[in-house]
C-alpha positions as a Markdown table, in Angstrom:
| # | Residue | x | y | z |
|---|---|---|---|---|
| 1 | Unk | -43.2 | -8.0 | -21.2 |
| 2 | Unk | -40.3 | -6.1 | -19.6 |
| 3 | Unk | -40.8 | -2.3 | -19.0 |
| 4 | Unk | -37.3 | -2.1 | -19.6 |
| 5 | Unk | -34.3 | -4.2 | -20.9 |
| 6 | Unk | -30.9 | -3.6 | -20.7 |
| 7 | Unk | -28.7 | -6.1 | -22.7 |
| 8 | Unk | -25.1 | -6.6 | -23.0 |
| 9 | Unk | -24.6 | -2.8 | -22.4 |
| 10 | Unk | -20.9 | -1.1 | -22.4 |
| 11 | Unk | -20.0 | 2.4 | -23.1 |
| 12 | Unk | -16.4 | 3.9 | -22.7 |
| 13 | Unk | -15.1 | 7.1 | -22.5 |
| 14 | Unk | -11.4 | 6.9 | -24.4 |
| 15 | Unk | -10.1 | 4.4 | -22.2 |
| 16 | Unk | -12.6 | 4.7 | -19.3 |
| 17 | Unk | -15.0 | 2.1 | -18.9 |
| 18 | Unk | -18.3 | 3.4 | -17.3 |
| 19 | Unk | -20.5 | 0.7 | -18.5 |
| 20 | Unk | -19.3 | -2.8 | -19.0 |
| 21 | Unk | -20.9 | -5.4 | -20.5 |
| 22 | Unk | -24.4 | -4.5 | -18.0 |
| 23 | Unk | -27.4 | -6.8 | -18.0 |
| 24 | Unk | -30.8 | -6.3 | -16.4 |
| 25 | Unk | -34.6 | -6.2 | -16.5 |
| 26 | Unk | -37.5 | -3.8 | -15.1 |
| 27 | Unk | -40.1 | -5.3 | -14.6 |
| 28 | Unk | -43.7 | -3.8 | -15.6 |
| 29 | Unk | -45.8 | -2.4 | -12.5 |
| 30 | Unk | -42.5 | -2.1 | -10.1 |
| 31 | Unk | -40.4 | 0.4 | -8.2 |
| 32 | Unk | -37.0 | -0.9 | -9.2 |
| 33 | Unk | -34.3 | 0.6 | -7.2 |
| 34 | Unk | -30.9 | 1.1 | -9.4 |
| 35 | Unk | -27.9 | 1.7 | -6.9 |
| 36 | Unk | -24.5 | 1.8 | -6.8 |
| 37 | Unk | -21.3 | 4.3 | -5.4 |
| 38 | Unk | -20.5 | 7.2 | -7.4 |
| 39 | Unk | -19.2 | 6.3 | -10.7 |
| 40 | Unk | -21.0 | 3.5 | -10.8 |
| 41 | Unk | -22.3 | 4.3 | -14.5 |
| 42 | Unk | -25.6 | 4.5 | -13.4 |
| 43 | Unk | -26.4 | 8.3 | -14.7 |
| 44 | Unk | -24.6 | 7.0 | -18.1 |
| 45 | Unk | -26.6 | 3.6 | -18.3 |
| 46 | Unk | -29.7 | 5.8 | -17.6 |
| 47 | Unk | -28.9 | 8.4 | -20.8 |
| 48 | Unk | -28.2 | 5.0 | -22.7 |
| 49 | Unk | -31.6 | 4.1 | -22.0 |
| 50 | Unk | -33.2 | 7.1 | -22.8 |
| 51 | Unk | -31.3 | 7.2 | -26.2 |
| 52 | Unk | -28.9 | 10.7 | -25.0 |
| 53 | Unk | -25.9 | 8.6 | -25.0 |
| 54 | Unk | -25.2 | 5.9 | -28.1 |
| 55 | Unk | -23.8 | 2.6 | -26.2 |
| 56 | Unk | -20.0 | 1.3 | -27.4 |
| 57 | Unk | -22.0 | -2.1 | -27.3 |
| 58 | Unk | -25.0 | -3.5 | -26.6 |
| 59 | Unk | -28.6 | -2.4 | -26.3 |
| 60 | Unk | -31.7 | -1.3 | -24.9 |
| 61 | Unk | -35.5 | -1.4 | -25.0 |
| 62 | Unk | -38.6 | 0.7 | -23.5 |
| 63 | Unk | -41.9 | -1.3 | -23.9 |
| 64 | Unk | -39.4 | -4.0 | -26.5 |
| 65 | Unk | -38.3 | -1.3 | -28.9 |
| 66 | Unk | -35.0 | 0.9 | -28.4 |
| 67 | Unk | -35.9 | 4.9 | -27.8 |
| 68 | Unk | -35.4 | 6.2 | -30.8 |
| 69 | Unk | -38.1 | 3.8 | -32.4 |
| 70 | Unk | -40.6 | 5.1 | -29.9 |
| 71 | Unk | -43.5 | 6.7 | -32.0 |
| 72 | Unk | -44.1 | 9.3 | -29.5 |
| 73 | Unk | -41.7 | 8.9 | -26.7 |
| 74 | Unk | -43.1 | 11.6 | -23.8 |
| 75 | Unk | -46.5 | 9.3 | -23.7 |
| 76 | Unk | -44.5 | 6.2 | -23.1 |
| 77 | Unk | -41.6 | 7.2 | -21.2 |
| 78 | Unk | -41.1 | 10.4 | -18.4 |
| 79 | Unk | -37.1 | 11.0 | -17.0 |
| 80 | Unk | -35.9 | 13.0 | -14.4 |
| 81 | Unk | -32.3 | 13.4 | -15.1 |
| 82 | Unk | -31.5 | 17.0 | -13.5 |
| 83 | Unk | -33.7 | 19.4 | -11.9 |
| 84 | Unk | -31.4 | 22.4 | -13.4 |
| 85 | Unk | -32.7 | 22.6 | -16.9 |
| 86 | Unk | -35.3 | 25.2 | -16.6 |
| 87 | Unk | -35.6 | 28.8 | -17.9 |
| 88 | Unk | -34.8 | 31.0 | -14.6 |
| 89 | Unk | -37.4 | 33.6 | -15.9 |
| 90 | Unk | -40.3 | 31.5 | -16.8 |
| 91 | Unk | -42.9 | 30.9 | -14.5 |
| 92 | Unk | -43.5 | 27.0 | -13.9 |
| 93 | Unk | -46.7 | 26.7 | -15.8 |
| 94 | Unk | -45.3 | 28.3 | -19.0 |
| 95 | Unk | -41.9 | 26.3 | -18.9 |
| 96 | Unk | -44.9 | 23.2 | -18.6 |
| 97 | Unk | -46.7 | 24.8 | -21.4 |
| 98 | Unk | -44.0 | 25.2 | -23.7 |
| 99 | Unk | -43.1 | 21.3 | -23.6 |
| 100 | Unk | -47.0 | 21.1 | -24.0 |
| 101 | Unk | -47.4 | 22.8 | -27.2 |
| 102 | Unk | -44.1 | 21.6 | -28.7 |
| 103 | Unk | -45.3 | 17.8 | -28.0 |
| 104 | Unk | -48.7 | 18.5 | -29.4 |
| 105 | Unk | -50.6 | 17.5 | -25.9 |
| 106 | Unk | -53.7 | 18.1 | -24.3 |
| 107 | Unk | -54.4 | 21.5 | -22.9 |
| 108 | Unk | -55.7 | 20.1 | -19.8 |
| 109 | Unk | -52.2 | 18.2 | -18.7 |
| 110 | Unk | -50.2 | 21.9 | -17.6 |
| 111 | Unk | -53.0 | 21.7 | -14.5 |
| 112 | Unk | -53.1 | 18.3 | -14.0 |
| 113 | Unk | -49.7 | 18.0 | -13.8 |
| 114 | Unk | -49.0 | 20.6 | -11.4 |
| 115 | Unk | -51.5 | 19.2 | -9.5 |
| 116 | Unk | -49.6 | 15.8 | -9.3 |
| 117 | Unk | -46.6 | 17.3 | -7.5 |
| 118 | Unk | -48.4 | 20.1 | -5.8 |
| 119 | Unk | -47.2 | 23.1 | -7.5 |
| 120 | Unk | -50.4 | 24.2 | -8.0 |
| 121 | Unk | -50.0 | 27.4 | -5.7 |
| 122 | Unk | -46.8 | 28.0 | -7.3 |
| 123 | Unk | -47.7 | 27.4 | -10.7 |
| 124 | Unk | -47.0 | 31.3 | -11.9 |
| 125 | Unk | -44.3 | 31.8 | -10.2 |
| 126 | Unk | -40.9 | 32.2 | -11.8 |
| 127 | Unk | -38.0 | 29.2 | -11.0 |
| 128 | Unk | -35.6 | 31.6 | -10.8 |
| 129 | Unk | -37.3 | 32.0 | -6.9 |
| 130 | Unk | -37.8 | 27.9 | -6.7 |
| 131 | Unk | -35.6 | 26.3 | -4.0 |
| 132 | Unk | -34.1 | 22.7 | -4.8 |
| 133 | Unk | -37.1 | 20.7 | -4.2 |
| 134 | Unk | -39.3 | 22.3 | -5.5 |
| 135 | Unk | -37.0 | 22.0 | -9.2 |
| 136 | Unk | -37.6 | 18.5 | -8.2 |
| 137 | Unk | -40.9 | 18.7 | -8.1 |
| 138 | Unk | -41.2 | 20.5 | -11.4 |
| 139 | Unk | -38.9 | 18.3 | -12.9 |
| 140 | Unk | -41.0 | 15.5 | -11.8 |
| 141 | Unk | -44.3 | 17.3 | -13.5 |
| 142 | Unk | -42.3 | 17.9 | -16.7 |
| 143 | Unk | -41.9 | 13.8 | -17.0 |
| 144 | Unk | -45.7 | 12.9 | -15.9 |
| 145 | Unk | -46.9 | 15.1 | -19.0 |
| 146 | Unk | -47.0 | 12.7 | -21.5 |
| 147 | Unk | -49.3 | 10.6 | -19.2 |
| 148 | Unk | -46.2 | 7.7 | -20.0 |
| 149 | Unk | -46.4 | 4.4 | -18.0 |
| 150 | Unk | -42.6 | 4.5 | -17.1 |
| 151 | Unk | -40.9 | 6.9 | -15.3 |
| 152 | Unk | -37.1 | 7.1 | -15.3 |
| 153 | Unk | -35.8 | 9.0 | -12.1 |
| 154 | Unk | -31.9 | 9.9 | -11.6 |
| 155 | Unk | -31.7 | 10.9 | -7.8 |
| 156 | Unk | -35.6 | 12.8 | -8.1 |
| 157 | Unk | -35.1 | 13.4 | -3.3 |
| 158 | Unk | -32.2 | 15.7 | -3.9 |
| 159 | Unk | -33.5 | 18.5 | -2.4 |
| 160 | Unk | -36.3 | 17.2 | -0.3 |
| 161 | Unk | -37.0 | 17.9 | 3.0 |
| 162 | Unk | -38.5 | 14.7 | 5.1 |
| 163 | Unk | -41.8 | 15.8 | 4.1 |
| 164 | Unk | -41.2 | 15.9 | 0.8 |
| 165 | Unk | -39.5 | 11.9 | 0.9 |
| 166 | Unk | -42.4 | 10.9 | 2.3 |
| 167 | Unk | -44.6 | 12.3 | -0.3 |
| 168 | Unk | -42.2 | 11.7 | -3.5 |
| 169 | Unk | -42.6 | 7.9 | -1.8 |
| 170 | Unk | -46.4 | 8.0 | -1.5 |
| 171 | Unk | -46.2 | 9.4 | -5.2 |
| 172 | Unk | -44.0 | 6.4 | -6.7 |
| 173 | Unk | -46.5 | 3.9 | -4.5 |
| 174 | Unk | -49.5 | 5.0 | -6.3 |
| 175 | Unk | -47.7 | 5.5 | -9.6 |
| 176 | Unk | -46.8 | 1.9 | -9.9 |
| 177 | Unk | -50.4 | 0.7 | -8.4 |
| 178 | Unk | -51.7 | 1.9 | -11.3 |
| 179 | Unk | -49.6 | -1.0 | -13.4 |
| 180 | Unk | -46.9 | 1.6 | -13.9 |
| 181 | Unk | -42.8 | 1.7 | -13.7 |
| 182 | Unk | -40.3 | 3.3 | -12.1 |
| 183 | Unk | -36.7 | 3.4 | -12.7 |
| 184 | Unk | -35.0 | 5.0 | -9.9 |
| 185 | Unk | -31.3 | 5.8 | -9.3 |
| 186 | Unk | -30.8 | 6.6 | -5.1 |
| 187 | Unk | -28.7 | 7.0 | -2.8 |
| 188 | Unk | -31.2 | 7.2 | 0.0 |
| 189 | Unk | -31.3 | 3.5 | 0.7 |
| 190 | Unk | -33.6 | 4.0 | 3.8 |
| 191 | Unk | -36.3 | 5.6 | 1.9 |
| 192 | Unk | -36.1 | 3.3 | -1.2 |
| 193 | Unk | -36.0 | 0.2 | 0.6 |
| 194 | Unk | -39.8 | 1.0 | 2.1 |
| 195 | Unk | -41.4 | 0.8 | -1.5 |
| 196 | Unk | -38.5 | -1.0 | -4.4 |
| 197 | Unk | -40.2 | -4.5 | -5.7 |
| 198 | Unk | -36.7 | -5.0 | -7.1 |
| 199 | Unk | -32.9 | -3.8 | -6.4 |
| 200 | Unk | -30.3 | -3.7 | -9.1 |
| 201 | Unk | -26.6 | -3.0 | -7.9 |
| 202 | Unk | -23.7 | -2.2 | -9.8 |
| 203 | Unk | -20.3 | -0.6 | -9.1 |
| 204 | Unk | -17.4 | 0.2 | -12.3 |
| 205 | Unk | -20.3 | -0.5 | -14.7 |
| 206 | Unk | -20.8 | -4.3 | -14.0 |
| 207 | Unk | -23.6 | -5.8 | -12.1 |
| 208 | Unk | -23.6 | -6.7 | -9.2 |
| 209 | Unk | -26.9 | -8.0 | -7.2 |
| 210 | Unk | -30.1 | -7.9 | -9.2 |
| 211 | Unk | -33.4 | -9.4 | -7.8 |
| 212 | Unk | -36.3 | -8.4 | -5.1 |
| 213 | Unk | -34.9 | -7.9 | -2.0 |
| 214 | Unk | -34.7 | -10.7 | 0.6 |
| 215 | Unk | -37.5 | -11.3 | 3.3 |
| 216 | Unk | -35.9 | -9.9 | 6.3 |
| 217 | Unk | -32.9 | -8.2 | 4.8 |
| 218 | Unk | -32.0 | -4.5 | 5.3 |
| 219 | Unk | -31.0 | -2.7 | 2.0 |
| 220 | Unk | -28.0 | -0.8 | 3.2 |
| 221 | Unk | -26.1 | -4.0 | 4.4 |
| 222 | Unk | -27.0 | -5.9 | 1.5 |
| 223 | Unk | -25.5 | -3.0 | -1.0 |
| 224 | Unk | -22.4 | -2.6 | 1.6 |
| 225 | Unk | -21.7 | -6.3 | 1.1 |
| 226 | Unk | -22.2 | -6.8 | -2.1 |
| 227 | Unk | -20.2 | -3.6 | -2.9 |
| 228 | Unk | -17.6 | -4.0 | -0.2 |
């Protein structure tokens, strides 16, 4: 089965189209890269996805049913879609622990968590003081609380310093050796390229290339071609 489908999708704005008629498949257990200039409609296909934006047409699926049907969304699915959306005067464990309680999950995930994306040593300190990446980072440990087996990601290396690619690509490696997904919207072709299974391109909401990579290919020609 398909982590994620995306079927006939279109959503417009008045009379701006940002998604048009958009078809594609994730495949279980891969890193699928989803690319495209900006104002592509990738950020809007992504909220489609995760239910935060109702399509004009069309539909969508996590695990075969569409969002809303999820029984308990935050164990199947995690998203990154800003790392702004924090409390400035909460520490990062209790913005964690909030979501915790309010989800009804296991006492023991806040840790683990922070763990994941090594905020550990920062854990009580407030986000006010957090620079970019490490939002990103907390961001990241807000969507692995749940434990879900598919992890949406809307540009998750702003922010991060070379160190910090290297490890957010370690991370994503491991994630989907597990059997797990990832959904991820870059722009940071040369870091993407070393770990996607699979590339999806679009540009003014349509598709435009969907498919592994070809043997021997470099990703940033292939998307300048295709969206040339």
């Amino acid at each position: 089965m398909s982590a994620i489908s995306v079927i006939h999708l279109s959503k417009s704005f008045g009379d701006v189209h940002a998604v048009d008629d958009l078809s594609f498949t994730v495949e279980s257990g891969t890193v699928t890269a989803f690319l495209g200039p900006n104002g592509a409609g990738k950020t809007t296909t992504l909220r489609m996805i995760l239910g935060l934006v109702t399509p004009t047409t069309g539909t969508t699926t996590i695990g075969g049913a569409p969002y809303p049907e999820l029984d308990r969304p935050i164990t199947t699915v995690g998203a990154v879609l800003e790392a702004t959306a924090f409390h400035p005067g909460l520490t990062a464990r209790a913005h964690l622990e909030a979501i915790r309680i309010a989800a009804g999950l296991d006492a023991s995930r806040v840790a683990h968590v922070l763990d994941q994306v090594d905020l550990a040593d920062a854990a009580g300190r407030k986000v006010r003081g957090f620079s970019l990446g490490m939002r990103q980072r907390l961001a990241l440990a807000t969507a692995l609380l749940g434990d879900p087996g598919i992890l949406v990601l809307d540009e998750p290396a702003n922010g991060l310093d070379p160190a910090g690619m290297r490890w957010l690509r370690g991370f994503l490696r491991a994630y989907t050796h597990q059997g797990r997904t990832v959904l991820v919207s870059t722009h940071v072709l040369a870091e993407i390229q070393q770990i996607a299974d699979q590339v999806i391109i679009i540009s003014a909401g349509r598709l435009l290339f969907s498919g592994p990579l070809p043997a021997g290919s470099d990703l940033e020609e292939l998307y300048l071609e295709v969206t040339g």
